[in-house]
Every structure is written in C-alpha cells, then in structure tokens.
FIKOLZA-1660 file (N, C-alpha, C; in steps of 0.1 Angstrom, whole numbers, plus 5000, padded with zeros to 4 digits):
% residues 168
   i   px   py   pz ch aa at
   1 2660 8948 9172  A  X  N
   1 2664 8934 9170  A  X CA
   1 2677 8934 9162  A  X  C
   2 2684 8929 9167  A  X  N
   2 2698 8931 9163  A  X CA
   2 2698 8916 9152  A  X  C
   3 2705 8916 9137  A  X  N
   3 2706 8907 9127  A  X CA
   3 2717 8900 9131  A  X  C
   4 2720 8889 9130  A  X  N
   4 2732 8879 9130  A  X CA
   4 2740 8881 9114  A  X  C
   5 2755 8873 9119  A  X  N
   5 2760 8875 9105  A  X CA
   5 2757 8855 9104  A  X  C
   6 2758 8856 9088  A  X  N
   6 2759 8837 9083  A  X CA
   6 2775 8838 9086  A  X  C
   7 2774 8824 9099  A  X  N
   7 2785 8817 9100  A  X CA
   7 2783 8806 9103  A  X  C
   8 2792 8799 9108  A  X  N
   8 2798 8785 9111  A  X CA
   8 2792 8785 9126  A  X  C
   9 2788 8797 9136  A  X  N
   9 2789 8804 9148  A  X CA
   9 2774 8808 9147  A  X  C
  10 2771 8815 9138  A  X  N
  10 2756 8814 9138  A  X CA
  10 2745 8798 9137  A  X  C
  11 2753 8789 9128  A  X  N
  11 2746 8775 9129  A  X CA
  11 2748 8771 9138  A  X  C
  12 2761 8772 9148  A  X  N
  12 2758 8762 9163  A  X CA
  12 2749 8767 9171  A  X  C
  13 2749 8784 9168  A  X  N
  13 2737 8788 9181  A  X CA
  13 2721 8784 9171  A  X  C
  14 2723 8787 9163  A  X  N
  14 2705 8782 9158  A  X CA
  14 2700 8762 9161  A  X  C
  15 2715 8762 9163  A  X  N
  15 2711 8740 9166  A  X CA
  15 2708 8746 9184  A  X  C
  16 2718 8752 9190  A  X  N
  16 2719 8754 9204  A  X CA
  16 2703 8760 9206  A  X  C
  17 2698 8765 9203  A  X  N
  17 2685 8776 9202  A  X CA
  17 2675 8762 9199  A  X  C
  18 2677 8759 9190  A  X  N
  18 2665 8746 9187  A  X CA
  18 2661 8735 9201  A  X  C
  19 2674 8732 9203  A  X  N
  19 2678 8722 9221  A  X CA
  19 2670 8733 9229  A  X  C
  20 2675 8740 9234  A  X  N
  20 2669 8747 9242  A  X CA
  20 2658 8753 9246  A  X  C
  21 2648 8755 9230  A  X  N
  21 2636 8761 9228  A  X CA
  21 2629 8741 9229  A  X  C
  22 2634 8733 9224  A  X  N
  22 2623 8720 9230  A  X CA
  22 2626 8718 9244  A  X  C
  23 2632 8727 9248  A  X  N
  23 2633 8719 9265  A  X CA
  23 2622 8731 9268  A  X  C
  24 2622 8738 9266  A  X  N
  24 2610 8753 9272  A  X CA
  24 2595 8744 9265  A  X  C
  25 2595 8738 9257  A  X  N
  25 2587 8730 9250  A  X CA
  25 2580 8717 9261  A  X  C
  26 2589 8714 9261  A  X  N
  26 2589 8703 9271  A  X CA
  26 2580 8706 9288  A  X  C
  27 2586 8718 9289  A  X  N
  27 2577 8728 9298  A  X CA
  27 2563 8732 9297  A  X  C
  28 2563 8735 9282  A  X  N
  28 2548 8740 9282  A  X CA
  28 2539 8726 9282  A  X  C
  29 2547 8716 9277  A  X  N
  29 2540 8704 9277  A  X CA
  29 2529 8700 9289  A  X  C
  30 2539 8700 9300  A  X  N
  30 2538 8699 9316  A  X CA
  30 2522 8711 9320  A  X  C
  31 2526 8724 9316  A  X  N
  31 2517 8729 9316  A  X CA
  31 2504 8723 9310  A  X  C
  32 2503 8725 9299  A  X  N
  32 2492 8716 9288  A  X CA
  32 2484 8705 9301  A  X  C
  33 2490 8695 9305  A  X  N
  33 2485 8682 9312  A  X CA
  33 2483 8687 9322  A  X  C
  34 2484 8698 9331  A  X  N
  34 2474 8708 9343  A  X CA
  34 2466 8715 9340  A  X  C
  35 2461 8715 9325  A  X  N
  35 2454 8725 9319  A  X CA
  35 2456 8741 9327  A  X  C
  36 2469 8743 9322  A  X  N
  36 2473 8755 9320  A  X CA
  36 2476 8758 9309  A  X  C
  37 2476 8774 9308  A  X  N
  37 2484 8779 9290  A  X CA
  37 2494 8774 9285  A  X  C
  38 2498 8767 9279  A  X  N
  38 2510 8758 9275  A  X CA
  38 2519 8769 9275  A  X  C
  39 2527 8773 9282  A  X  N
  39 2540 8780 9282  A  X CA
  39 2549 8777 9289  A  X  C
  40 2561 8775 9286  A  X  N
  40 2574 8774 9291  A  X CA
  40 2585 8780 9288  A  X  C
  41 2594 8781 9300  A  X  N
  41 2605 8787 9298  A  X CA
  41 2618 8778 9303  A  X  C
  42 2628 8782 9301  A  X  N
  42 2643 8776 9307  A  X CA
  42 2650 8789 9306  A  X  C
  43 2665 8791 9311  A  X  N
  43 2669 8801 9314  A  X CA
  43 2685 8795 9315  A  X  C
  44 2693 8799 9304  A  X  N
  44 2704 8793 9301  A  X CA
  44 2714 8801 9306  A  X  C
  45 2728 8797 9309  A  X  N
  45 2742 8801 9314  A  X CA
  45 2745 8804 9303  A  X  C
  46 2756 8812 9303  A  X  N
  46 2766 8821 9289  A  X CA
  46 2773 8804 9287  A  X  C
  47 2776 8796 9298  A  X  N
  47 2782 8787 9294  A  X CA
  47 2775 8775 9293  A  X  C
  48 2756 8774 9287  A  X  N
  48 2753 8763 9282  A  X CA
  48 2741 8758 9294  A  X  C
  49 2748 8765 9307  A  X  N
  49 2735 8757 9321  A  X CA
  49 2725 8760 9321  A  X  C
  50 2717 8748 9322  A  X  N
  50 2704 8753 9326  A  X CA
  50 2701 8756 9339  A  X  C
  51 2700 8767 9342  A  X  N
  51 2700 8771 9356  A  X CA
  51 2688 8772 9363  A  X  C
  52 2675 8772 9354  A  X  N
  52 2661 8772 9358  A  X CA
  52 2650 8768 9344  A  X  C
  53 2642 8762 9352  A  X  N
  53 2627 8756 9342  A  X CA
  53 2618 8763 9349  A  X  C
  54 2609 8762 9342  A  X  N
  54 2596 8766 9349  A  X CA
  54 2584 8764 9335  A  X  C
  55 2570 8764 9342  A  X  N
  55 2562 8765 9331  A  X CA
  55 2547 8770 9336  A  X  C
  56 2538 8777 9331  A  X  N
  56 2529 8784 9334  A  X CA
  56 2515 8777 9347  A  X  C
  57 2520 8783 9362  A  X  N
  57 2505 8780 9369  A  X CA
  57 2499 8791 9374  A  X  C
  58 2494 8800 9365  A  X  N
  58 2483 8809 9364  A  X CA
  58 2472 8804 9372  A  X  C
  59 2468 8798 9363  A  X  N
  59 2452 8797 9367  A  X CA
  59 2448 8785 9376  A  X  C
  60 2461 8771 9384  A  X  N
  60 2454 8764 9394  A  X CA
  60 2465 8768 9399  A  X  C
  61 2473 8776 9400  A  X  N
  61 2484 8780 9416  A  X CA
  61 2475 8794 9418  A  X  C
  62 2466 8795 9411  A  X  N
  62 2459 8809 9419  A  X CA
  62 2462 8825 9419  A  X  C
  63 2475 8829 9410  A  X  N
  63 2485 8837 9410  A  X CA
  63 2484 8839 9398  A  X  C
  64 2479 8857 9390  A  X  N
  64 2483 8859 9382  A  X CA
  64 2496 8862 9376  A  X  C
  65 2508 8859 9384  A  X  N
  65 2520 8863 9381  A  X CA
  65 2525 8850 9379  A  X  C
  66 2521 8842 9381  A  X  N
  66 2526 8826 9381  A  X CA
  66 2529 8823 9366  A  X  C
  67 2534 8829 9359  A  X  N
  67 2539 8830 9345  A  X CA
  67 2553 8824 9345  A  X  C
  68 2554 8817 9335  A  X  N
  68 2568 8806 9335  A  X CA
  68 2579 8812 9334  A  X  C
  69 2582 8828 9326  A  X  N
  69 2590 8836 9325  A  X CA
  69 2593 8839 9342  A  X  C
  70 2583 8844 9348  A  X  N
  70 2587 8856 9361  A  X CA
  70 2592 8838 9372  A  X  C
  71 2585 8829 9370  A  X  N
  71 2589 8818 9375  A  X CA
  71 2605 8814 9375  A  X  C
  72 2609 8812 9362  A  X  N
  72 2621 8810 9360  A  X CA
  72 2632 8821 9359  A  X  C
  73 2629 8836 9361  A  X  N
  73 2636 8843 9366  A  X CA
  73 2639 8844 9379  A  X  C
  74 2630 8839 9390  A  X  N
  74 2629 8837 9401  A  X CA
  74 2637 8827 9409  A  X  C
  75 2633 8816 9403  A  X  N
  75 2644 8800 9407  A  X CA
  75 2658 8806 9400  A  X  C
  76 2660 8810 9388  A  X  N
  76 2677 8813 9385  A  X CA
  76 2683 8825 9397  A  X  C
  77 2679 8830 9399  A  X  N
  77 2683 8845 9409  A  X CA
  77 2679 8837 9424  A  X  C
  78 2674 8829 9426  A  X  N
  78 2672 8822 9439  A  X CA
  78 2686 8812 9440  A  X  C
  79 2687 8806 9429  A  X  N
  79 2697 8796 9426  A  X CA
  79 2712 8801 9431  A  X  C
  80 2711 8811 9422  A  X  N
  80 2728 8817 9423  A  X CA
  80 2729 8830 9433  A  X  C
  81 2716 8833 9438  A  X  N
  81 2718 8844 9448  A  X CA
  81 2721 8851 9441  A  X  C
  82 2717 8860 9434  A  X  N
  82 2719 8871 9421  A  X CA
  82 2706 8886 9419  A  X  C
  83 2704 8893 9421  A  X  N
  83 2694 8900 9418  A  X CA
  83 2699 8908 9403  A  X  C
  84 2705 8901 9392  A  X  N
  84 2709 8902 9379  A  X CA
  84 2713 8889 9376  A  X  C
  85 2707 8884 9359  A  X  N
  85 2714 8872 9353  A  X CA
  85 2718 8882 9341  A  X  C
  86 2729 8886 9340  A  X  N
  86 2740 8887 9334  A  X CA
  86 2742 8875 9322  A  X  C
  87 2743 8880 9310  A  X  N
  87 2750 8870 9303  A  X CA
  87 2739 8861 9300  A  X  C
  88 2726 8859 9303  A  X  N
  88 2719 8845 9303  A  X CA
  88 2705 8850 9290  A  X  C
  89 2705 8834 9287  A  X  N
  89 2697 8838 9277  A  X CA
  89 2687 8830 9283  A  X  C
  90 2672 8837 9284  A  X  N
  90 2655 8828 9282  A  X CA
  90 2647 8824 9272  A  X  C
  91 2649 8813 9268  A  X  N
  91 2641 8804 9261  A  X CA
  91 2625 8801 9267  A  X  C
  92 2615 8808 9261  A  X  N
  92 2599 8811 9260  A  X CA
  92 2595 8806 9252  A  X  C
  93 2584 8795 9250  A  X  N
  93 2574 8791 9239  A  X CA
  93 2566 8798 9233  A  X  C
  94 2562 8810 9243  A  X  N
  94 2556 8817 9234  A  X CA
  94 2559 8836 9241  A  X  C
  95 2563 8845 9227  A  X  N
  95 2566 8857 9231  A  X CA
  95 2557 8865 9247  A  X  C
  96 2570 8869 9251  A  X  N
  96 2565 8874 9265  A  X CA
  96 2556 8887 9264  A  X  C
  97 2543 8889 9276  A  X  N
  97 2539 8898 9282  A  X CA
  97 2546 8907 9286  A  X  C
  98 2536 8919 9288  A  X  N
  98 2545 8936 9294  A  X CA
  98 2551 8930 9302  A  X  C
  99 2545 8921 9314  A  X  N
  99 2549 8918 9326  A  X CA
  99 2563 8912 9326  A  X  C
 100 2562 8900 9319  A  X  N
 100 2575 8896 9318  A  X CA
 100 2584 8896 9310  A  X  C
 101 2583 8909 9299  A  X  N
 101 2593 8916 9292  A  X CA
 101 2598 8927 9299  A  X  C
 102 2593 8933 9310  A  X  N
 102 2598 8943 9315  A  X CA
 102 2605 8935 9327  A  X  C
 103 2603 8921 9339  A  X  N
 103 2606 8914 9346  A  X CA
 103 2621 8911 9339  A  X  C
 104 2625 8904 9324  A  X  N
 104 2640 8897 9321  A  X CA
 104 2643 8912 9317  A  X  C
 105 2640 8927 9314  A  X  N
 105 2649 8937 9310  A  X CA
 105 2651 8941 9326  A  X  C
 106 2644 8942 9336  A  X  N
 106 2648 8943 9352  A  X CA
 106 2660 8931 9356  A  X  C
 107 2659 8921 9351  A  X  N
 107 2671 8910 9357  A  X CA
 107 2681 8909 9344  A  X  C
 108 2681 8924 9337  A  X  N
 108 2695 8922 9328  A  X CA
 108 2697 8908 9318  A  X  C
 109 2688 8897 9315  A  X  N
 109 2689 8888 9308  A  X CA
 109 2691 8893 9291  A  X  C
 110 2705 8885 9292  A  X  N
 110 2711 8891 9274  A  X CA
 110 2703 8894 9271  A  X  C
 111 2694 8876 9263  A  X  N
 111 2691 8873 9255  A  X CA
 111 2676 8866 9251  A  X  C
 112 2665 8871 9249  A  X  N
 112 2649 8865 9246  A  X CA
 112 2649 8859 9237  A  X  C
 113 2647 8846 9234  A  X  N
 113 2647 8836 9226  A  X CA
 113 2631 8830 9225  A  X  C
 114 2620 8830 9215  A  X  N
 114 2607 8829 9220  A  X CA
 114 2602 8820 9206  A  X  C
 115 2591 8812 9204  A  X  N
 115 2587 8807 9197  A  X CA
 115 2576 8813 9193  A  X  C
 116 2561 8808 9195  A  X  N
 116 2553 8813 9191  A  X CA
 116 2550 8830 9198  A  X  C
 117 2546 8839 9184  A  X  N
 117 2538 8849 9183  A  X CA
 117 2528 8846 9191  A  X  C
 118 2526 8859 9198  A  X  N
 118 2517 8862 9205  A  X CA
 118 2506 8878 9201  A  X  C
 119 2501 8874 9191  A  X  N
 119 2495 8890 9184  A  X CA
 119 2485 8899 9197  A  X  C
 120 2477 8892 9209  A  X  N
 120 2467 8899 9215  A  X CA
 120 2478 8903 9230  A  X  C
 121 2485 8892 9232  A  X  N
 121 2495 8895 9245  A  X CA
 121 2507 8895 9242  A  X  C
 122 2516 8897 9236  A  X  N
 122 2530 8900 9234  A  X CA
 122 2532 8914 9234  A  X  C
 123 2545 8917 9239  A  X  N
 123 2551 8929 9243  A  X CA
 123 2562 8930 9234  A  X  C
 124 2567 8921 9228  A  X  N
 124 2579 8927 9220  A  X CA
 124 2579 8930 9209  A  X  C
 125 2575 8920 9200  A  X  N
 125 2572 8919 9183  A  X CA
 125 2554 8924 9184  A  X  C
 126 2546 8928 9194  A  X  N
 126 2529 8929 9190  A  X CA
 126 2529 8936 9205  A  X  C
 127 2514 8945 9202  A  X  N
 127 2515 8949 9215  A  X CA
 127 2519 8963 9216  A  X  C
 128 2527 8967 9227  A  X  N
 128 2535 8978 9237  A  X CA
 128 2548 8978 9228  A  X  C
 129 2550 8967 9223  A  X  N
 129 2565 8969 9217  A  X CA
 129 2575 8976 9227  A  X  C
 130 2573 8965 9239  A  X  N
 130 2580 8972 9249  A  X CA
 130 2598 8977 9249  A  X  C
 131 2602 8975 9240  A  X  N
 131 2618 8974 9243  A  X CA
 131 2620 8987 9232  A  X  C
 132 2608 8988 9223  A  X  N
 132 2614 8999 9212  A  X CA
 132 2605 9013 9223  A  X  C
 133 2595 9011 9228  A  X  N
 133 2590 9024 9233  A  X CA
 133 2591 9026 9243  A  X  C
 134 2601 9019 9255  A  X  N
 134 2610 9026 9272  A  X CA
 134 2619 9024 9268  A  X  C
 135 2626 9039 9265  A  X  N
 135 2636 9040 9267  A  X CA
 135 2648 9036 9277  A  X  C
 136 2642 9039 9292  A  X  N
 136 2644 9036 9302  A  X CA
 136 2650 9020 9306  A  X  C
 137 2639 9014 9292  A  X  N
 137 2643 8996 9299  A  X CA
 137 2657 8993 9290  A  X  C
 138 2663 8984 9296  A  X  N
 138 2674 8974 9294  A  X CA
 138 2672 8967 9281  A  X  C
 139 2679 8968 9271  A  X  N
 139 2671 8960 9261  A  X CA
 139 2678 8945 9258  A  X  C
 140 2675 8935 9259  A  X  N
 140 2682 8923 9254  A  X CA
 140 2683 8921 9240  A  X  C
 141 2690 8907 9238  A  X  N
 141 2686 8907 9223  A  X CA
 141 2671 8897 9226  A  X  C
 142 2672 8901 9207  A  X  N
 142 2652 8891 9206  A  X CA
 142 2660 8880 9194  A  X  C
 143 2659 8870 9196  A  X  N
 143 2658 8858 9185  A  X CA
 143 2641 8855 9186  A  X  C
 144 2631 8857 9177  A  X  N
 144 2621 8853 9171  A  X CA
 144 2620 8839 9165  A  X  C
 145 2604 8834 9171  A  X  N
 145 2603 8822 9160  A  X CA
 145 2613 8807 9156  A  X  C
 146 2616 8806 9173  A  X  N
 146 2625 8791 9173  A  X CA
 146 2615 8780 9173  A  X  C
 147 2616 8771 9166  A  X  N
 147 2606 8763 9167  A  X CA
 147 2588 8767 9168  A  X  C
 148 2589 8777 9161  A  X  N
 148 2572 8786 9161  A  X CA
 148 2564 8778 9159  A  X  C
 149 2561 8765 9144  A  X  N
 149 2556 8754 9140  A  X CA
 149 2550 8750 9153  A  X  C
 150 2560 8741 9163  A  X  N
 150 2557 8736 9175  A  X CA
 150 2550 8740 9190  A  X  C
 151 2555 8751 9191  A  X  N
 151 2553 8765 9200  A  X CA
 151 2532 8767 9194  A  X  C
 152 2534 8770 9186  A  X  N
 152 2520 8778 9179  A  X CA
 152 2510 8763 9179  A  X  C
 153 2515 8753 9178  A  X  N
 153 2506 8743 9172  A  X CA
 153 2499 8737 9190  A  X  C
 154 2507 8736 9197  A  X  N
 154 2508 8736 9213  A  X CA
 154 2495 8744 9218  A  X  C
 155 2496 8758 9214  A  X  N
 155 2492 8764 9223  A  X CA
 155 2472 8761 9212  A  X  C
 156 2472 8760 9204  A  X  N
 156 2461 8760 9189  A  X CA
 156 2453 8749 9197  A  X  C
 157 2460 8737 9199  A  X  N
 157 2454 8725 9206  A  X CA
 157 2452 8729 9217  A  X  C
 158 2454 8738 9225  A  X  N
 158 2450 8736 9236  A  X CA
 158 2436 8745 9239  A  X  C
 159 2439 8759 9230  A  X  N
 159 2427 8764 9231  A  X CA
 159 2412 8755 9223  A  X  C
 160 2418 8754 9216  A  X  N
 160 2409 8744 9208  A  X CA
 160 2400 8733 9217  A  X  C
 161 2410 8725 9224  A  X  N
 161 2404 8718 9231  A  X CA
 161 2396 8723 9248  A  X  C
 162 2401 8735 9251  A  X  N
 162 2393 8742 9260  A  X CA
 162 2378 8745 9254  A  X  C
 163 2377 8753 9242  A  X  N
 163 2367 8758 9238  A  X CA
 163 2356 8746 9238  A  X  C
 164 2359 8735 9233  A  X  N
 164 2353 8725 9229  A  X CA
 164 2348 8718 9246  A  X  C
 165 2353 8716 9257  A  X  N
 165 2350 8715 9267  A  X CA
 165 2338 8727 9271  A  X  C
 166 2344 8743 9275  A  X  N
 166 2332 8749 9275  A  X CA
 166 2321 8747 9265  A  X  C
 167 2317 8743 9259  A  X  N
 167 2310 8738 9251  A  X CA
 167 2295 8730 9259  A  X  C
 168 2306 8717 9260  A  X  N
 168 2297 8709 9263  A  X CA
 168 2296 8707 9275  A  X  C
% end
C-alpha cells in the first residue's frame, strides 16, 4: 500500500474519495432493499467519469459471481469496448474478495478504494492478502477505510436484521 504525501492534492482526492465512496454507498443501499449484501461499487475515469455502478445480486439473480465489483468491471469494459480500464479507480463499500481482487488486478484498474473491512472475506488487508502474496498479479493502489463508519454500519444492519428474521 503505497502512503500519500500531505497536500493541497491529497485533500481534493480525500473530498473526491468521500463523493465517490457515497455514491458506491448509495449502491449498496439499493442492494440492502433486495435483501442483498449491501455492497456497492462505481468505477471512476482518470478524468472524474463515472463510467459504471453496480451493486451486489448474488443471492436473487442466482449467480454467485453477481458481485458489484465483477459487475461494474463488466458494464465499464462493456461501455468503452476495453478488455483493460487503465487509469480508473473502484470505489467498493466493502473490501473485495479473492474473486474480485484478482478480477480489477486482471482489468488493470489503478486504483481500490474500499470502505468497510472485511476480516472473514477480504483479500487485501484480511485473508489471501492477495496483492502481497501473487507476485504474478498486477497490483493497484489500496486507499482503505473511506467512509468505513457508513460502509460497516450498513452492512451490521443488515446482518443484524437478517439474523433476527431467521429467527422468527
């Protein structure tokens, strides 16, 4: 994980990072009200575009790959005709799976931008620690913990309110 320096350049991207990670937010929201895993992603241009949304339908599209990350890598490379997004950063609610940590280092994506920790399924920071142990993969950068508060509290309610349904 590469450190930033304090600038003037580092506060626009941490405001830019904040916008971006509630719109992935905004995604998992969507999810949440299909009772899906509240996860979302967006998938931004070097120059600001959002070039794709997506947000998690695992478990009523029937598909375990139906993950918001491999989603929104899909619609952006569908969009621009690309089998590489170069330059682009993905904004995730919550840190990605092997699956789709090894999926954005396959499509060259700069930059992983992720909110909540994921300690039993994450690949970057927990896990496989995919990017420090294949050498082989592409590595992006990781910004950790944008909006984590929000991200974490999302996903808390929702298991929460699952468990409580099996329940009763």
């Amino acid at each position: 994980m590469k450190k930033r320096k304090n600038s003037k350049n580092n506060l626009k991207e941490i405001d830019l990072d904040c916008y971006f990670m509630d719109k992935a937010l905004k995604e998992a929201k969507k999810a949440y009200q299909k009772d899906e895993v509240p996860v979302g992603a967006i998938l931004v241009s070097k120059e600001g575009e959002i070039l794709a949304r997506a947000h998690n339908t695992s478990e009523h599209g029937k598909s375990a790959l139906a993950h918001a990350e491999i989603k929104v890598l899909e619609k952006a490379s569908s969009k621009l005709k690309q089998t590489r997004l170069w330059d682009s950063t993905i904004y995730v609610s919550l840190e990605p799976c092997p699956m789709c940590a090894t999926a954005i280092s396959m499509m060259r994506v700069k930059r992983v931008v992720f909110g909540a920790e994921n300690p039993k399924g994450g690949a970057i920071l927990n896990g496989i620690k995919i990017y420090e142990n294949q050498p082989n993969l592409y590595k992006p950068e990781i910004t950790p913990f944008v909006l984590k508060e929000e991200a974490s509290t999302l996903l808390t309610e929702f298991f929460k309110t699952k468990r409580q349904k099996d329940k009763n």
